[in-house]
N, C-alpha and C positions, 0 to 999 in steps of 0.2 A: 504494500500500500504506500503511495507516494506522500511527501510530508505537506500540509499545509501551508503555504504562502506566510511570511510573517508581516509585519509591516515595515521593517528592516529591509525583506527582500523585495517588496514593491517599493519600496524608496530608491534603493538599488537599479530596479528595472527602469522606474523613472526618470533616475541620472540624480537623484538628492543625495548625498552624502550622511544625512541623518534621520530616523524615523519622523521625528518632532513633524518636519514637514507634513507628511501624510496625516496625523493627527488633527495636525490642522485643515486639511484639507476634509478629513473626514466630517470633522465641526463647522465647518465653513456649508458643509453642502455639495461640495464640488464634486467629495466621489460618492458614491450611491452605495445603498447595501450594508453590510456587516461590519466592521471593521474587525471584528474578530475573525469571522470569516472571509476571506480574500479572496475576489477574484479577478487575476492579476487581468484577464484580458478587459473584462468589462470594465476597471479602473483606467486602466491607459486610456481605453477610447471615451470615457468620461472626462480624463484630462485633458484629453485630445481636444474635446469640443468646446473646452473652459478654455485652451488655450486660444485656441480659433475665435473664441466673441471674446477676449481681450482683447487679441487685433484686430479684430472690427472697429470697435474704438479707437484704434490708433489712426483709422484714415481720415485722410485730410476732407473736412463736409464742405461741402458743393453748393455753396451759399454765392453768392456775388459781392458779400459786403467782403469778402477777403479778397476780391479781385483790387480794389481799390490800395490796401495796405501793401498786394504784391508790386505796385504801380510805384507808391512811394518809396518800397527798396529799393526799387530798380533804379529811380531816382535817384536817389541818394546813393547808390552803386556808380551809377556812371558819373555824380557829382565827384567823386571820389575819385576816380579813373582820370578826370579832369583836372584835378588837383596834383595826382602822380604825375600823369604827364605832364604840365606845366614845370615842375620839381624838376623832371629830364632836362626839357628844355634849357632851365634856365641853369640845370651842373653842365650842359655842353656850352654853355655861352660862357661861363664861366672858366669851361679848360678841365672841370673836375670828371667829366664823360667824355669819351670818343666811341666814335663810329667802330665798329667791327672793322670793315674793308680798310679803314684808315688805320686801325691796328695791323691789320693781315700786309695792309702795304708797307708800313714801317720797317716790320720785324721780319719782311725778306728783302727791303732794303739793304738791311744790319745784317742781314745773315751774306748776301753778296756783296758786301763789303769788306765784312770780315776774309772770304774767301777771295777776294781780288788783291787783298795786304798781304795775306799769307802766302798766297799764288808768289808774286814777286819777290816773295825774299828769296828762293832759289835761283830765279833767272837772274836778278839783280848783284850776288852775290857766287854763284856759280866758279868763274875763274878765278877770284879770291882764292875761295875754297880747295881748290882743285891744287895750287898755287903752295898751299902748307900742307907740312909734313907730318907734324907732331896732331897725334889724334887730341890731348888735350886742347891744343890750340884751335883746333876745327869745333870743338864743341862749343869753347866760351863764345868762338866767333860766332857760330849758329845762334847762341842762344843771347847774345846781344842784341841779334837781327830780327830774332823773335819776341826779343824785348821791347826794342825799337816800334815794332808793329804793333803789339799790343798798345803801346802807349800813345800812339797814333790813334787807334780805335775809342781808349778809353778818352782822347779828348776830344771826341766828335761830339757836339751837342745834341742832343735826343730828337730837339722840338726838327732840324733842319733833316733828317734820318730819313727817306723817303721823296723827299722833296723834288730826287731828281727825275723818280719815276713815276708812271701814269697808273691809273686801274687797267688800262691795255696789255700793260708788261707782266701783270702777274696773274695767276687764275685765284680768284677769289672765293671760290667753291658756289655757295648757296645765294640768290640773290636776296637784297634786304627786303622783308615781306611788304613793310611801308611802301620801297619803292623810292625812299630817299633820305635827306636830313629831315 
């Protein structure tokens, strides 16, 4: 003979952690029947249907007077969005924002720059090189040259970085969804 249901093991099947619950549920109305005697299917589907007209309640009622209030978020949503963007606007007038593409165009400026300093110290330096004997003397001279360039690079100023080349000369990837500043 199989064992009786306790109310431990309908809390269990439930997903409750503790009997108490059921108790309460018993006193409340919600499950129907015995509590002494269990039966675990006709309790579930009893919870079942207490769960279901809770969330009935939870939908949103189909009134018109709340069309009005949705009207004012919105409002006051895109007040907001007007206010950010002005914000934008005026950190790029200020120099505190830039454009993506004027980013992407800078920092492959810099990058072929870098690469057009460092290119030259081997042409430029070449017969030098070729010229000394002592490997020690080949390195400090190298690394003079590469000194030299670097500090060249570090004293380029940032804002001019770009400046020579166009959005033509580089691929920019994604176009700006705006469509512009």
């Amino acid at each position: 003979m199989s064992k009786k249901p306790t109310q431990m093991d309908l809390a269990r099947h439930l997903g409750f952690t503790n009997s108490k619950a059921i108790r309460d549920l018993f006193a409340a109305g919600v499950l129907k029947g015995d509590s002494k005697n269990i039966d675990i299917d006709a309790c579930r589907l009893d919870y079942i249907a207490h769960m279901r007209s809770r969330a009935a309640q939870w939908e949103k009622p189909k009134d018109t007077s709340s069309d009005s209030l949705d009207e004012k978020v919105q409002l006051a949503l895109y007040r907001a969005e007007l206010v950010q963007l002005a914000q934008i606007k005026k950190n790029i007038a200020l120099g505190k924002l830039i454009w993506r593409r004027d980013m992407v165009i800078a920092v492959s400026a810099a990058f072929a720059r870098v690469k057009s300093v460092l290119l030259k110290i081997p042409k430029k330096h070449a017969a030098t090189v070729a010229a000394m004997e002592d490997e020690v003397e080949v390195r400090e001279y190298i690394d003079a040259r590469i000194r030299e360039g670097l500090d060249e690079l570090a004293s380029t100023p940032v804002e001019v970085i770009g400046r020579e080349i166009g959005e033509d000369d580089i691929d920019l990837g994604e176009e700006d969804p705006e469509g512009g500043e």
